[in-house]
N, C-alpha and C positions, 0 to 999 in steps of 0.2 A: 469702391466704385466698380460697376460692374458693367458689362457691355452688353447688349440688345440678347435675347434668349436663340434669333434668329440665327446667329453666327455658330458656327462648328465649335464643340467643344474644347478641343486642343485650342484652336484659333485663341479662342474666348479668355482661356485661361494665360495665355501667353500676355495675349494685349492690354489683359487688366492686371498683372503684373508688374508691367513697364509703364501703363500709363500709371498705376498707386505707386510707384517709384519716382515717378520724375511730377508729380499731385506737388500743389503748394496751397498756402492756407490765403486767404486772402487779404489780408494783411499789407500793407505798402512794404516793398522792397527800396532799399538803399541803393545805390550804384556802385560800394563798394561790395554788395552780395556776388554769390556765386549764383548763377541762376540757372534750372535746367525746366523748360519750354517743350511741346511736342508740336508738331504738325501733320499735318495730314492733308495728302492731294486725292478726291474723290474717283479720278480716271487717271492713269497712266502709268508704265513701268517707269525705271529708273532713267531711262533713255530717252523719254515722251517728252514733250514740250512742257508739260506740266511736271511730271519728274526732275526736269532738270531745273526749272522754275526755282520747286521749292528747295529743293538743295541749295541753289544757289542763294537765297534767301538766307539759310541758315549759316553757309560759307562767308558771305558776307556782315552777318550778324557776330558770330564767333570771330571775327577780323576783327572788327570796328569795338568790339569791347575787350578786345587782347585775351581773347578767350574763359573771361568773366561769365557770357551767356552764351549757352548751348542749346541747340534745339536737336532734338530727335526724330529725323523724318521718317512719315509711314506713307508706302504707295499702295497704289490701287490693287485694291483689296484683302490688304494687308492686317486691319483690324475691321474690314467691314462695309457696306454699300454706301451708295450715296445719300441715302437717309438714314440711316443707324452714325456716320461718322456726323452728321450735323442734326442728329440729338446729341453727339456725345459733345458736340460744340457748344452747343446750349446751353447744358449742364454742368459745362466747364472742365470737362475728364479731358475734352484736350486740349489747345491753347488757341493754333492756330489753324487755318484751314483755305483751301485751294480749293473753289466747285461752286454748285449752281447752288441758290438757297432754296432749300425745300417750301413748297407755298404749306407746307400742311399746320405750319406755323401763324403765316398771314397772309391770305390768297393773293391780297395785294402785288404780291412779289412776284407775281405772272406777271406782270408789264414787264419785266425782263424777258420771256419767252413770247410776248404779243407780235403776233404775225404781220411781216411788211411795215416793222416798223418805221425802219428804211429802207433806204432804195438804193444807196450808194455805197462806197466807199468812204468818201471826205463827210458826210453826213453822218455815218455810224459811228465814226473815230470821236468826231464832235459828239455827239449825244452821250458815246457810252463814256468817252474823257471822265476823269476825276472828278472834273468842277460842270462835266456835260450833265444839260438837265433831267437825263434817265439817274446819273448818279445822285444829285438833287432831292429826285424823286424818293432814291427807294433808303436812301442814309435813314429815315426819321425811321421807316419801317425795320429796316435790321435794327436800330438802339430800342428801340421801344421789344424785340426780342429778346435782347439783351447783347446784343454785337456788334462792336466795333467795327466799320468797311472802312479800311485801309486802304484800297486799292483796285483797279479792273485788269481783267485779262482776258484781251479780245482775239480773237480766231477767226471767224471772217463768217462769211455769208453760208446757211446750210444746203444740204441739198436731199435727193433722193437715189438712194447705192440700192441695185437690185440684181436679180440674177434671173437668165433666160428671156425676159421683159421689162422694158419700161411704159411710161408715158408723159406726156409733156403737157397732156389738158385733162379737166374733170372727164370727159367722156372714157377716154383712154386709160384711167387710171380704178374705175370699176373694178372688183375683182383682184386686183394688188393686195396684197397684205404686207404691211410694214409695222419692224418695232417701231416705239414710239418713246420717247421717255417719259416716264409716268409723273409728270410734272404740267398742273394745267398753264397754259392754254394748249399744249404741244398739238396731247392726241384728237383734241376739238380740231386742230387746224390742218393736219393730214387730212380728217374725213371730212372738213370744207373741201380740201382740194379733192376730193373723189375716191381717195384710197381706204382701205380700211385697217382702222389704227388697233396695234395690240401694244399695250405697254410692258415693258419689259426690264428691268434692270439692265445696264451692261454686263457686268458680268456670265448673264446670260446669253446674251444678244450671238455669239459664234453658234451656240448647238441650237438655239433657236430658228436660225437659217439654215444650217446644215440639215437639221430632221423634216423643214418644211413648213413646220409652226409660223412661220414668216418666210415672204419673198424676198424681203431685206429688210435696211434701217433707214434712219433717216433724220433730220434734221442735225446730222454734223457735217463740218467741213470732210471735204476728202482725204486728209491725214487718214483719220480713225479707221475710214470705210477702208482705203486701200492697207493702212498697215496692218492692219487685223483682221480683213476676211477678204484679202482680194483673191485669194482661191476660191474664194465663192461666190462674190460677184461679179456681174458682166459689164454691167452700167453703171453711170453716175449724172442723174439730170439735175444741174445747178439752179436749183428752182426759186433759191434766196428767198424762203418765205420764214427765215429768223436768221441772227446777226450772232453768230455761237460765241458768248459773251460771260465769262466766269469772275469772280470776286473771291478778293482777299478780306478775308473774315477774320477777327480777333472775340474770343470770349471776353464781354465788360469787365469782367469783375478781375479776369486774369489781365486786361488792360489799365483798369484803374489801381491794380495794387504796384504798380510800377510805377517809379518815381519819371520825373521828366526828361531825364537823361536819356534812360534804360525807352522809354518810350521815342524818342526821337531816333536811338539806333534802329531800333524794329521796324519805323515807319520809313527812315528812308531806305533802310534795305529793300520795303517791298517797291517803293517809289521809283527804283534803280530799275528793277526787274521788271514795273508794270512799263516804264518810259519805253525800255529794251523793248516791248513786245508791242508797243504800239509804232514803233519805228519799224518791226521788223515782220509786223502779222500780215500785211499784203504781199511780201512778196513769198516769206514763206509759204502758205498758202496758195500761190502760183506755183511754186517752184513742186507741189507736191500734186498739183493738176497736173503739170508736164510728166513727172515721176510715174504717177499711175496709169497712163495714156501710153506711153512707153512700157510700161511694163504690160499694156493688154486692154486695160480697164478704158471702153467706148467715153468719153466725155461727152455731153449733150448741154446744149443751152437750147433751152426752149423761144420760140420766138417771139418778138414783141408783142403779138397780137396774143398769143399764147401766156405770156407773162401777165398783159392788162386782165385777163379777163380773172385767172386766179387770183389777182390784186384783187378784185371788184367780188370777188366769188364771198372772199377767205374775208377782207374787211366785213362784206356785210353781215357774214354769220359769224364769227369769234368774236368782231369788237362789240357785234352788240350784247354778245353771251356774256361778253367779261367783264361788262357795269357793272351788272349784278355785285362780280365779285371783287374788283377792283376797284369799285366806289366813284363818284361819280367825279372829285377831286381830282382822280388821277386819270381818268380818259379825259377830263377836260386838257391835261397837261399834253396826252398823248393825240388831242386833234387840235393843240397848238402848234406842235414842234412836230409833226411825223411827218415823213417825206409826201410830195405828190407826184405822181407818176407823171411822167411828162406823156 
């Protein structure tokens, strides 16, 4: 098994090492096997919300089977980006996986990043929910990829982190240049809002803003913005035009060779972890509003009137771009249930 040509050769070599080490055939496993599993979280160090996520996932896994299964966690950027680690999901080189699903697979899977889809809080919690009908929605499209969704891990509402400048309307936001993550509908929905979108990996996204290639980032909550560039940014306008919303992914084949046991350990580990985060993602989320505000970083809510009209801007040009690619099935689903702006 070998990993993407893209990744650094030391890297490359390391990873496909450990991942041909800990490779199983696919085959049903027994419950009395020994089993060793990989995972992998697309964004974060060991410390990150998502770092400790899947740790904990695997802590809890290795518990619950008296240390029968093992999993081996990789952090961000450790064998690879956010698109090289979900081919290698795919493919099956590694088992489990923490991040956004790549649409390059089923563009469908943009209803996950579709702009305004909520508007709330209690709204978002409900839709992205396990049994919420965005989960509903997008379950047939990961199996038919070949992946099992275990699970949601919700973060909260995005925004706009910039440096020297912001803006809070289409007028004002002319001339902005923000990353974008290169996942549609994202960078369609910055340049509805006025900005001009550059897509960018994370890993990139620090010296991208540092050399000026971009003014900043955008569409994550303000953990990311302030823990990792608040030396560089000045602002953060809370523009909530996506619900930062990630999924616990299993490879099929590495799901189906597990007998029923061994599969109920793995699902409710991640069950533990998604419950945890959905109890705990609004306040953390606050608590890291207060944190950055305090440490320097201007907070901005734009005003109702300000909000309506990017609502009204951003719906009329992404949602209709994204029929196209999201099929007509699933915007019916998404102008049944999406929020209305009061």
């Amino acid at each position: 098994m070998t990993l993407k040509n893209s990744i650094n050769v030391s890297s490359s070599i390391a990873a496909v090492s450990v991942i041909t080490a800990l490779g199983f055939s696919a085959s049903a496993w027994a419950s009395d096997e020994e089993l060793k599993l990989t995972i992998a979280t697309e964004s974060g160090d060991r410390e990150s919300p998502h770092g400790l996520a899947v740790k904990r996932i695997s802590d809890i896994v290795e518990e619950k089977s008296d240390g029968r299964i093992t999993i081996n966690v990789f952090y961000q950027d450790e064998i690879g980006g956010p698109q090289e680690l979900f081919d290698q999901l795919v493919r099956g080189n590694i088992d489990l996986f923490l991040g956004w699903p790549q649409t390059s697979y089923d563009e469908r899977l943009g209803v996950l990043q579709l702009p305004y889809l909520t508007l709330g809080w209690d709204e978002a919690l409900d839709a992205y929910g396990k049994d919420g009908w965005v989960s509903e929605v997008i379950g047939p499209i990961l199996s038919d990829i070949g992946l099992e969704y275990l699970g949601p891990f919700p973060e909260g509402f995005g925004g706009i982190a910039t440096a020297d400048t912001y803006a809070t309307n289409h007028e004002d936001a002319r001339g902005i240049k923000l990353r974008s993550q290169p996942i549609f509908p994202l960078p369609q929905t910055i340049q509805a809002m006025g900005f001009q979108a550059v897509p960018i990996d994370w890993s990139e996204v620090y010296t991208s803003i540092q050399t000026g290639v971009v003014d900043g980032d955008s569409s994550n909550v303000i953990y990311w913005d302030y823990t990792y560039f608040n030396d560089l940014l000045d602002y953060f306008v809370h523009s909530k035009h996506n619900f930062s919303f990630y999924t616990f992914l299993m490879n099929q084949d590495s799901w189906n060779a597990l007998d029923e046991e061994d599969r109920g350990i793995i699902a409710d580990a991640v069950e533990v972890v998604s419950n945890e985060q959905f109890e705990n993602a609004k306040a953390e989320d606050e608590k890291w509003i207060q944190t950055a505000q305090e440490e320097g970083m201007e907070y901005i809510v734009p005003s109702d009137e300000e909000m309506a009209a990017w609502i009204e801007r951003v719906r009329e040009t992404v949602w209709v771009e994204a029929e196209e690619s999201l099929g007509e099935d699933v915007m019916s689903a998404v102008r049944e249930h999406a929020s209305e702006p009061q």
